[in-house]
N, C-alpha and C positions, 0 to 999 in steps of 0.2 A: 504494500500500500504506500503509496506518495505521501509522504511527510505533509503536504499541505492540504493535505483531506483531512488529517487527526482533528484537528477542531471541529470540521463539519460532525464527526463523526460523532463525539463525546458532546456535540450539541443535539445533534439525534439520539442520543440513547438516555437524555437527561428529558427530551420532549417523551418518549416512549414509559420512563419511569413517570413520569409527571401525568401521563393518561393513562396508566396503571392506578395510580393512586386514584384520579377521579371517576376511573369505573368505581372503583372501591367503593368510594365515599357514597353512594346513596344505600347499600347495605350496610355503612355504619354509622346513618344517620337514621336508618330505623330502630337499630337500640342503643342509640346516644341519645336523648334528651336534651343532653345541656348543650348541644352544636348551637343553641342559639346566642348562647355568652360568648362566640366569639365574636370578632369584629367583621363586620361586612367583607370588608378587603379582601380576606383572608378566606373563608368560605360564605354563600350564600346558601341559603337554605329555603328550597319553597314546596311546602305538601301541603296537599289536598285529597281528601276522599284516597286513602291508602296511594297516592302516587307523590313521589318523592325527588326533586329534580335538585342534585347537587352539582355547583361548580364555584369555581375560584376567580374570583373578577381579577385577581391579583397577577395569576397565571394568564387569563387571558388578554391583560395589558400588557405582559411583555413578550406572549408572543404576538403581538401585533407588533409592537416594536424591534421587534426579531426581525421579522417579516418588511416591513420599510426599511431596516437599514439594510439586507441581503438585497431587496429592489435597488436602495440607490447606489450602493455599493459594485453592483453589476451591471448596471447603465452605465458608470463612470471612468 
């Protein structure tokens, strides 16, 4: 492997651990309770009628900013 893939690479396997965890998180937010003392940022939490949709605003701000600098970085 090319020396200058290694980053790409340890960035993808840090996005694949990070959507490992947030499949996780909605079956451990059926037997957590207190997920709502955290801070929004950090996870959101919204159930209704047994459906349970968990994700992390936190995460998903920086992969969007992931995602614009890989854009202008590659135009440039």
């Amino acid at each position: 492997m090319d020396a200058s893939y290694r980053p790409f690479t340890l960035l993808g396997l840090l996005f694949i651990i990070c959507g490992v965890i947030l499949i996780a998180l909605p079956f451990v937010a059926r037997h957590l309770p207190s997920l709502d003392n955290l801070p929004w940022i950090l996870i959101w939490v919204y159930r209704s009628d047994g459906f349970y949709f968990v994700t992390s605003p936190l995460l998903i701000i920086v992969s969007i900013i992931s995602l614009i600098l890989q854009l202008i970085y590659r135009s440039g």
